[in-house]
C-alpha positions in Angstrom: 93.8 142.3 171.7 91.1 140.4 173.2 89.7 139.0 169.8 92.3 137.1 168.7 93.2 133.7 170.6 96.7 131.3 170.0 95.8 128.6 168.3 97.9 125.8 166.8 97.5 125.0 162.7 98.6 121.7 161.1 99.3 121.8 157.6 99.5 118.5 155.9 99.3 117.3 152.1 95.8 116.5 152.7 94.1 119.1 154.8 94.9 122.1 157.4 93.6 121.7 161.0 93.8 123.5 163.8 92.9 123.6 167.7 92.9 125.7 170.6 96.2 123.0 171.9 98.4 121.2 170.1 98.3 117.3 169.2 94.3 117.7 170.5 90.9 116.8 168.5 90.9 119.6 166.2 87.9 122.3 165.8 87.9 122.8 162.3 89.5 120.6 159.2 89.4 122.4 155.7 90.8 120.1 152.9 93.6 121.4 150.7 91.5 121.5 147.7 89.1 123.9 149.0 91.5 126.5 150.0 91.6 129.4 147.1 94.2 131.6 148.8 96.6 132.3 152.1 96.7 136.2 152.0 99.2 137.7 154.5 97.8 140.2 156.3 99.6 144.0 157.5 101.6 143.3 161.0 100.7 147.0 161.8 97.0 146.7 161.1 96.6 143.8 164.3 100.5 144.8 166.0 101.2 141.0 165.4 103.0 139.0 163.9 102.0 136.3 161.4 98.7 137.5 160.6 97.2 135.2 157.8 93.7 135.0 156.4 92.8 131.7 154.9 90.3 131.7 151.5 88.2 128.5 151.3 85.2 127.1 149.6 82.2 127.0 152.1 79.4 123.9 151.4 76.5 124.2 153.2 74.0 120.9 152.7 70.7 121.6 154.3 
């Protein structure tokens, strides 16, 4: 599938990052208090494996 992409997650008590590599600057950083649900998703719906979708709180400021 050309849409999806590896990336590397880092869950911590504080927040869940994650990056295109591991141990690099990461390109997102949603804090642990604004995630509302981890919902795994059907293997045979993408033919991968661990397929997770991740419910958070968006805050936009303009």
């Amino acid at each position: 599938m050309k849409n999806f992409k590896q990336r590397h997650f880092c869950l911590t008590t504080k927040s869940l990052t994650y990056g295109k590599v591991a141990g690099a600057i990461p390109l997102c950083k949603i804090p642990v208090g604004d995630i509302r649900a981890v919902e795994r998703l059907a293997e045979q719906s993408f033919k991968m494996k661990y397929v997770r979708r991740v419910l958070h709180v968006l805050i936009v400021i303009v």
